[in-house]
Every structure is written in structure tokens, then in C-alpha cells.
N, C-alpha and C positions, 0 to 999 in steps of 0.2 A: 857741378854735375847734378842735374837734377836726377839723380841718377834712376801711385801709384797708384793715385788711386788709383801697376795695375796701376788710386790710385791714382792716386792720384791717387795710378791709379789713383783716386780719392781725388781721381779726376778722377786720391788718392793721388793731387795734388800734385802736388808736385811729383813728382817719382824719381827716383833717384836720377842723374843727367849724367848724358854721356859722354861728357867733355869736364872733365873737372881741373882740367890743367887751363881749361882754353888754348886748347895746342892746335883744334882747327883754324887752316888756313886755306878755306876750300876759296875765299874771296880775295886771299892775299891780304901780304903784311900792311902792305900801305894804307889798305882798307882797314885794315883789324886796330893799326895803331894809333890811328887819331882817335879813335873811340874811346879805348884808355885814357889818352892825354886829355878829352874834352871832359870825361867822367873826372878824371881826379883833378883837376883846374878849376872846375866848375862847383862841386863839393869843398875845395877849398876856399872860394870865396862866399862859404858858408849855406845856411838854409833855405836862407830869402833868393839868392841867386837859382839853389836847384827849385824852388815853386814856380820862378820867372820861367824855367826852360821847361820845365811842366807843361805850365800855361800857355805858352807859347806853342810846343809840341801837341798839344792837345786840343789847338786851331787848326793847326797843318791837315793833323788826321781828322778831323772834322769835316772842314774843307774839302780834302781827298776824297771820302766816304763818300759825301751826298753830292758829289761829281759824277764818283766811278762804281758806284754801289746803288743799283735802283731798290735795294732794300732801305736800304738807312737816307736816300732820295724819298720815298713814301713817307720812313716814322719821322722825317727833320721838316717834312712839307709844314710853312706856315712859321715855324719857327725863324726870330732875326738869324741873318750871316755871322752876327759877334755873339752866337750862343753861349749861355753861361753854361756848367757842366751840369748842375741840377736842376736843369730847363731841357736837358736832355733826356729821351724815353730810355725806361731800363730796360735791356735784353735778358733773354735765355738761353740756354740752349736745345731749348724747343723749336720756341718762336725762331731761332736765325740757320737750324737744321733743316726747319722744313720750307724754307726759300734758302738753300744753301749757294742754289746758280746766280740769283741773285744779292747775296750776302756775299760771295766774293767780288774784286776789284777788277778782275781780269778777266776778261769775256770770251777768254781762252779756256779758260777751267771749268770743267762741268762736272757733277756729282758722279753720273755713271762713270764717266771716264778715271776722276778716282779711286772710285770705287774695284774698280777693273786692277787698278796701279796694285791696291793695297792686296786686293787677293793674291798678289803673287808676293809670296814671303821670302823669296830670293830676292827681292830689290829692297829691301828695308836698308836703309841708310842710302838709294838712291836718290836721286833726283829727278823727280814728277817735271815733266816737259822741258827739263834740261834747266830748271833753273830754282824749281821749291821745293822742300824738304817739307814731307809730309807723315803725318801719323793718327794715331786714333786714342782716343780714350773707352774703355774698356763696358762704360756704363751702368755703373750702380743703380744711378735713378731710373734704368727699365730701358734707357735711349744712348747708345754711344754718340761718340763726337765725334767727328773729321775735321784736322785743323792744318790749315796750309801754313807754313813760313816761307816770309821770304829774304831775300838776303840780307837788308836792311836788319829786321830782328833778330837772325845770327848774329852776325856781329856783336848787336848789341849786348845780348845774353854771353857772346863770350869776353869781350869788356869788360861785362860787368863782375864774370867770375875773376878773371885775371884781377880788377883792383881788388876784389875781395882778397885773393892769394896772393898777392904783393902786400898787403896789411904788415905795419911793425910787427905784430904777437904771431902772423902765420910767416911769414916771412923767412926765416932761420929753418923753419921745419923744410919748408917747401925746396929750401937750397938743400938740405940734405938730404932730401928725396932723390934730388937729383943724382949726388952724389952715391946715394946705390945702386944707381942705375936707370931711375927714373921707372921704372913701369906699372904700369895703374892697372888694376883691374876693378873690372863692373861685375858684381853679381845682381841680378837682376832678372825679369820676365823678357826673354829673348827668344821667344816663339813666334811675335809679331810687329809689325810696325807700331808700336809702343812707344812712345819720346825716348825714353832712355835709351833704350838699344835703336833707333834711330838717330838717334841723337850720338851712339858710341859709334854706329857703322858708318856715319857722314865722316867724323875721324879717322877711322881706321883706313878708311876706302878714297881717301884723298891724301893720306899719310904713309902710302905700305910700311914706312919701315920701322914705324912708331912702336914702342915698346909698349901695348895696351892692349889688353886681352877682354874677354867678357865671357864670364860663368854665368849658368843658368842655375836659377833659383829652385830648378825642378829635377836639378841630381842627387842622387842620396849625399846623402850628408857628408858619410865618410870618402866616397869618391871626388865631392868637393873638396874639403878639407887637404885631401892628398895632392891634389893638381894646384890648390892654391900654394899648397907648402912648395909645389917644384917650382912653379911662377916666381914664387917670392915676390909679391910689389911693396912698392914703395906707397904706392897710394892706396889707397882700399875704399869704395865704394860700394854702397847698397842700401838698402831699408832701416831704420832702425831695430822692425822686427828678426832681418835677417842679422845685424850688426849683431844683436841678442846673445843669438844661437851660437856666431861666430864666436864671441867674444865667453861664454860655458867653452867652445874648443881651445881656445888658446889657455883659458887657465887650466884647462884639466891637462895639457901639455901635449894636445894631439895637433893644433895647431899652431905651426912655429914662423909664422910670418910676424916679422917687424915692421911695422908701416912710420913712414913720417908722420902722415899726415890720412887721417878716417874723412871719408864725406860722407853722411848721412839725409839723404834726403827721400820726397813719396810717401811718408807719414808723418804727425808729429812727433818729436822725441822730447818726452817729457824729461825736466829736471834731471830728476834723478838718473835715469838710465843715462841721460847723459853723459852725468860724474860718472857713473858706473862703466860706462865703454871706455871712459878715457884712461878709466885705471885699469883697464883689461889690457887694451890697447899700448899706453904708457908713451899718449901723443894725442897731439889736438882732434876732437873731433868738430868740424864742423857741419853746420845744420843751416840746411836751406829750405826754404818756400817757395812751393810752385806750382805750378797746374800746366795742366795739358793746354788750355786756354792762355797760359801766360808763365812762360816756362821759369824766367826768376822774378819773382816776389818781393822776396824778403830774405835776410841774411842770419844768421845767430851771432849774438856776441856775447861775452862772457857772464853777464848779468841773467844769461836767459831770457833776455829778448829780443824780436828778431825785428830785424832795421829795414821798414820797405825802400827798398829805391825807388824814392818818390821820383826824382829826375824823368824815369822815366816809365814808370807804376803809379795810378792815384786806384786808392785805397779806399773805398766809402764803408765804415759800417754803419749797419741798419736797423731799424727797430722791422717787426714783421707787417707795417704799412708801410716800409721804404721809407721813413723818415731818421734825419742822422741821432745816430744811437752816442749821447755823452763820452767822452774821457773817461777810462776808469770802468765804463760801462760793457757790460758783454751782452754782442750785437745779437739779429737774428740770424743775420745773414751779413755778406760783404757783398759791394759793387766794384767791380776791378775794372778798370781802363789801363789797356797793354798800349801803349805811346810807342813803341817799336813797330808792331807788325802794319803793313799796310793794306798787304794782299789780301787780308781778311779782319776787319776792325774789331777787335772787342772793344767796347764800350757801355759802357755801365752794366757790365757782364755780371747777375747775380749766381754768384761761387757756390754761396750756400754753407762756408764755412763761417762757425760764430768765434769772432775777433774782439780781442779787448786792448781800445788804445790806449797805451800810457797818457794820463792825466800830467806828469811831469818827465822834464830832460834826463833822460837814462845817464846810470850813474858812470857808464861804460865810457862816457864823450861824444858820443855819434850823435853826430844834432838829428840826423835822421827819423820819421816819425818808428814811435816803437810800439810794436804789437804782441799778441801770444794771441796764440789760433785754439780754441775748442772744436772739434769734430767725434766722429763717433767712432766707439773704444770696440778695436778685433782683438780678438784673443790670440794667444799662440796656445796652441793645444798640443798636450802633453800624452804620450801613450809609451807603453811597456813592450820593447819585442821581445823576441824570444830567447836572445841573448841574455835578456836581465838589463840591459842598456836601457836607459829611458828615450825615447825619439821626440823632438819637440816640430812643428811641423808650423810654418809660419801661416799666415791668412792669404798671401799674397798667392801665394802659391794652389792652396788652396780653391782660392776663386777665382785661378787660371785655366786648373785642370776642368771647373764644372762649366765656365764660358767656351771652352773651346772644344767639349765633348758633346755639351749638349743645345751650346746656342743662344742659350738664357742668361737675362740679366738682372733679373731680379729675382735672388733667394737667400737664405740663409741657409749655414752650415750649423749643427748645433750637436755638439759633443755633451751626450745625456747618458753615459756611460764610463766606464775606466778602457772599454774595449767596443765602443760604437759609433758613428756617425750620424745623424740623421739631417734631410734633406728637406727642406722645407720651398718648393718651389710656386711661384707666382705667375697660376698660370689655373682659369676657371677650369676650363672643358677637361673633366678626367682623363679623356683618352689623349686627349697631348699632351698632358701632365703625366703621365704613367710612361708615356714612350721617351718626355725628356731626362726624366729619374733614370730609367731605363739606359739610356744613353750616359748620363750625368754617373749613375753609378759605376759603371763600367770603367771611366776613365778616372774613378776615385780608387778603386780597387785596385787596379794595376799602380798607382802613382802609390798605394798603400803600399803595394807588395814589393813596390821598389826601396821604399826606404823602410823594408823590413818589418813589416808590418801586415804578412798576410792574413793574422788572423781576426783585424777589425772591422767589424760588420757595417755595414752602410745600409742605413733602413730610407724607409718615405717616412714623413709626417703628414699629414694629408692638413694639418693646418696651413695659412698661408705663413709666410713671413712676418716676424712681429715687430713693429720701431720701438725702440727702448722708450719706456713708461716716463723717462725724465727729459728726455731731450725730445723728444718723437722722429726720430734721424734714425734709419734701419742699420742695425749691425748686419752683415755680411758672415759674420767668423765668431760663436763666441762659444765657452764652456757654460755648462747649466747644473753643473755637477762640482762638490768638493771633494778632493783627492782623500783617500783613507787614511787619517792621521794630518791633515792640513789645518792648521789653528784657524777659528773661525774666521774671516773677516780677514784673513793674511794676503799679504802680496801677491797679486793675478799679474802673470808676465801679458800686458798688452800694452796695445801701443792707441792713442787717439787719431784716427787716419784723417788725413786732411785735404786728399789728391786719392781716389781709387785708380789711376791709370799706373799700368808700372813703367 
């Protein structure tokens, strides 16, 4: 379940997914189970076999592309038929948004007409022209994404979870999930066609009788909390920043869900929080890698590194001239080739997340190549109601309510008070900068007032947005301010986003 940036989101990456069982069978089992059987067949005749089906896979979609795609027909002109993969031109998601008619495969699909699908948010988890599953990424970098799936990368992405959840060490938990009755819930950004909650309403809405629910990220805390306790799932899904918050409820004993089995995905989950959930929790949490661009990545395994599926993911990272960044070494960026989707090729897609490949075979056994993602660190901000209760309010959330109040996608939130907000938006001409504040505050204030919080002010900064001085990667969500009585330099509950779509 990828289950942000939002979101990936980071598209915020991965974002948390909405199949964490792999219980869609919107293509049927016959289709869904050889995929399984070739994944773990294939994996077991070791690493050299999954680079062959790579390689191999990574001809096909080649081929396909500069057949049925007069965009990647333009950037492969001149290039041999036996192209090698760093003979290939890197994309963006500039460069392949703004020929997106032509960046698709199918000469069926056209931007407006998506475009048309998505604005209706009663169809999320439908299917675009009766046969692709579509969504968006929310857009940090100032430019959202529109990304088509099609059947073929379903499948794949649910394969690829099911071998993950068939694993010896997840294995036992996952049966006794079932055993209480199996139902998973998503909490998550379920406002819009977002992967996740696209990705959970393909399920639900091909499955009616499926025990899997999805909470939104943007109800007060205690009203969650309460509706999760009648749910009770068995699975539990969402952010790690959400996981966080969850997991303060469950030990302070307001939250009394028992889960088998946590899926964490849509930000990084550092180490420690980790360990930290899984003793909240008191059950595996697992962590996955993903983007809106390419929904499973990479997996977590016990070591704290996450294992791309090469099979059917190539992984490049990069130095900031796009040349290959060492083992061991922390890239500028990544280049991702999704080998699944056809309808729409990523290829040598730069993510923008900085990755460091293990220099040696993880100690875990997974011959698999091994990574850890660096991206840029949101805050969870902390405020006092009136109650006396402290309210912890995640980012995700946060840079939901200001993209969908006021339309904007690049700014910063920045908590410069015990009792303030301030808004920092990217955007020259004062008078549309003051009308999207305008807008932006309004729907910060009510999202305040709802989680008991009507007394925190929400200001303008007439600065623009700032990118962190070390990384130069713009935070979205951060505090700027140390709590009264917080020891210098102590632990900031944040999380390093790696996908902004949720």
C-alpha cells in the first residue's frame, strides 16, 4: 500500500497505497497469479536472472515507446534499436507534462479529457475510458503530475506487494490478520484522485464486500481515533507522520486498535521512528518506496534498507551533471525506469530524491540492490487547545488544506509562534498573492478550528518560500521556533518526505 508526496505526495513519493493486501482483482486471479509465481521464480534463481528480466523488460518498453509514443519517437530519433539505458535521454516531469498527448501511448487519451475525469471527485478509484486507473500528484515543485496506469502495472504493483506479504518474517502476522477478521484501513488525503485513495477506491469499488475502509487525514484527531477504535483493523495504514500521531494515541490508551500488521508509506520513515511504531504498535511495521511516477520502488527490510525491485524498477543515482553517483555515495538525484507501465513510459524519470546505494550485500539476505532515500525533513507541528491537550497536526494535512483552498503549489507553512501559522507563498504580483493567502487562510482556520484549535493565528510572510540552506530542497511544513522548556537541539518529530503526493 503505497498508501505523498500528498507526497509523495513527495510526489511525497510514494504515498501511502491502497491495496496493502493486494486483494485487487479488478483483472482477475488468473492475471494476478502468474505475476506472483514469475516474481518469486524469477528472484529465486537469484540476481543475475532478475538484471536479465530487467534488461530484457526494458527493450520491450523501449521498443513500445518510440513505436506508440511520438514523444520518446523525437528524444530516441538517431539513437541504435539495441539502445543501451545510459544512451538514453533523461526526462522530467516538465519536459513529458507539457507534451503529455504525446507522451501517452494511446491516441485515445488526451490531457483535457483527463483533465475533465479528475475534476470530478466522485470517480476516484474509477476507471478513465473503461480500462486506466488514473491520478495526480499534488506538486511541490510548482507543477502537478497526471499519471495514467494501466493494467499491466496493476498487476505488477500488486504482485509485487503480495510477495512482499507472503515473506517468511511477514508472513504469520499477515495470517493473523486475517484471522481477526482481515479489515485494513487507509488513513490518508481522500479528497482527490491521489494514488492512494485511488489506488484504495479501485479495491473497494471492484470488491464491495471487502472489509477495508479509508479515513481521512483531515478529521480531528479524536473523531478519528474513535471511528478507528469501532473499525478495529487488522491492517493499519498511512504516513509515517500520521503513524506518529497514531501511535502518542495508542500509548496514551485512547487508541485501542490491535493491528497485525502497520504499512507505512509517502514519506521516509527514518530508523528510529520505526523501532518506535513497532513498539507502539506491538507488530511489524512495514515501509515502502514509491511515487506517483512509479508506485512500488523499494521495500523495507529489517536492516533499514529498502530493496528496489530491480526485476522490474532500475534505479540510477546521480551526481547533479546526471553522471552515476558511487556505492556508498549520496546521489543528487535518482533516475527511475517504471518497466511495468506502458501507457505512459517513465524512463529515466529524474525523482529528485537523494539515494545512497549500499556498497555491499545487506546483511538481511535480499540479494536485491539496497538503498536509503534522503529528501526534505516536514515538520509535525505541535500547538496547545484549549483543553490543555497538546494538538500535533501532520504536514500532509496541512499542504492539503492550502492546495485545495487556494490552488497553489508552492509555499511554505512555518510555525514562528507557540500560537501562529505563517504562510509564506510563491507567487510575485501582490494582488494574487494576497487573494491566495486570503483564500489559503481561510481554509487553514476552519481546518484549525476543527481540530480545536480556534485560537491560532495564521499570518502572510511576504517573504517567498525558503529551500533549506543544506540541501537546497524546499520544506513545505517546518517549525522555526523552540517549545518553552525544550532542551536545545532535542528531538523535532519530523519525518524526511520522499513522494509529496498523498
Amino acid at each position: 500500500m503505497d498508501i505523498r508526496g500528498h507526497a509523495t505526495r513527495r510526489s511525497r513519493a510514494g504515498s501511502p497505497r491502497g491495496d496493502p493486501l493486494g486483494l485487487d482483482r479488478a483483472s482477475g486471479f488468473t492475471a494476478w497469479w502468474p505475476g506472483i509465481w514469475q516474481l518469486w521464480w524469477g528472484r529465486m534463481a537469484g540476481i543475475e536472472a532478475v538484471r536479465e528480466a530487467a534488461r530484457h523488460r526494458l527493450g520491450e518498453l523501449v521498443r513500445h515507446a518510440r513505436a506508440h509514443s511520438p514523444l520518446y519517437r523525437d528524444a530516441c530519433g538517431g539513437l541504435p534499436q539495441d539502445v543501451r539505458l545510459n544512451q538514453l535521454p533523461v526526462t522530467t516531469k516538465h519536459a513529458l507534462m507539457a507534451r503529455f498527448d504525446d507522451w501517452v501511448t494511446d491516441r485515445s487519451i488526451r490531457r483535457d479529457d483527463v483533465e475533465r475525469f479528475l475534476s470530478d471527485r466522485s470517480q476516484v478509484g474509477e476507471r478513465f475510458l473503461g480500462r486506466y486507473v488514473v491520478w495526480k500528484s499534488s506538486g511541490t515543485a510548482g507543477e502537478p503530475g497526471i499519471y495514467v496506469q494501466d493494467s499491466l502495472a496493476l498487476d505488477v504493483y500488486d504482485a509485487l506487494l503480495a510477495v512482499q506479504m507472503g515473506s517468511g518474517r511477514l508472513a504469520p502476522h499477515c495470517f493473523a490478520g486475517m484471522v481477526k477478521g482481515g479489515r485494513a484501513a487507509l488513513v490518508a488525503a481522500t479528497g482527490d484522485h491521489f494514488a492512494s485513495i485511488a489506488s484504495w477506491e479501485r479495491v473497494v469499488r471492484t470488491a464491495p464486500g471487502l472489509a477495508a475502509r479509508g479515513f481521512s487525514i483531515m478529521e480531528p484527531l479524536d473523531h478519528l481515533v474513535d471511528r478507528l477504535n469501532a473499525f478495529a483493523p487488522a491492517y493499519l495504514a498511512s504516513y509515517p507522520t500520521m503513524l506518529m500521531v497514531l501511535a502518542d494515541e495508542r500509548r496514551a490508551g485512547r487508541l485501542r486498535v490491535d493491528p497485525s500488521v502497520v504499512w507505512s508509506g509517502g514519506e521516509y520513515l527514518a530508523p528510529a521512528a520505526h523501532a518506535d511504531l513497532e513498539r507502539a504498535f506491538g507488530c511489524p511495521v512495514i515501509n515502502e518506496y514509491g511515487a506517483s511516477e512509479c508506485m512500488s520502488i523499494a521495500f523495507g527490510c529489517p536492516e533499514g534498507w529498502l530493496h528496489v525491485n530491480a526485476d522490474w524498477v532500475i534505479v540510477e543515482p546521480v551526481a547533479a551533471d546526471r553522471s552515476p553517483t558511487p556505492p556508498g555515495e549520496t546521489s543528487h538525484s535518482v533516475l527511475v525506469t517504471n518497466l511495468a507501465n506502458r501507457v505512459q513510459p517513465v524512463i529515466r524519470y529524474d525523482l529528485g530524491d537523494a539515494v545512497t546505494l549500499s556498497p555491499e550485500p545487506c546483511r538481511c539476505g535480499n540479494p536485491l540492490p539496497a538503498i536509503r532515500v534522503e529528501g526534505r525533513r516536514e515538520d509535525v507541528l505541535s500547538f496547545t487547545a484549549r483543553d490543555g491537550r497538546p494538538r500535533r497536526l501532520i504536514p500532509l494535512a496541512l499542504t492539503t488544506v492550502v492546495e485545495e483552498a487556494a490552488d497553489v503549489h508552492r509555499f511554505q507553512i512555518v510555525q514562528q509562534r507557540a500560537d501562529a501559522l505563517a504562510l509564506r507563498i510563491d507567487i510575485d504580483d501582490p494582488q494574487r498573492r494576497d487573494a491566495a493567502f486570503a483564500a489559503a487562510a481561510s481554509g487553514l482556520r476552519r481546518y484549525l478550528a476543527a481540530q480545536g484549535l480556534p485560537d491560532v493565528a495564521v499570518e502572510l510572510d511576504s517573504r517567498p518560500p525558503m529551500p533549506d540552506a543544506s540541501s537546497g530542497k524546499l520544506r513545505q511544513v517546518l517549525r522555526a521556533f523552540e517549545r518553552p522548556g525544550a532542551a536545545p537541539g532535542g528531538r523535532r518529530q519530523s519525518a524526511s518526505v520522499t513522494r509529496t503526493m498523498p
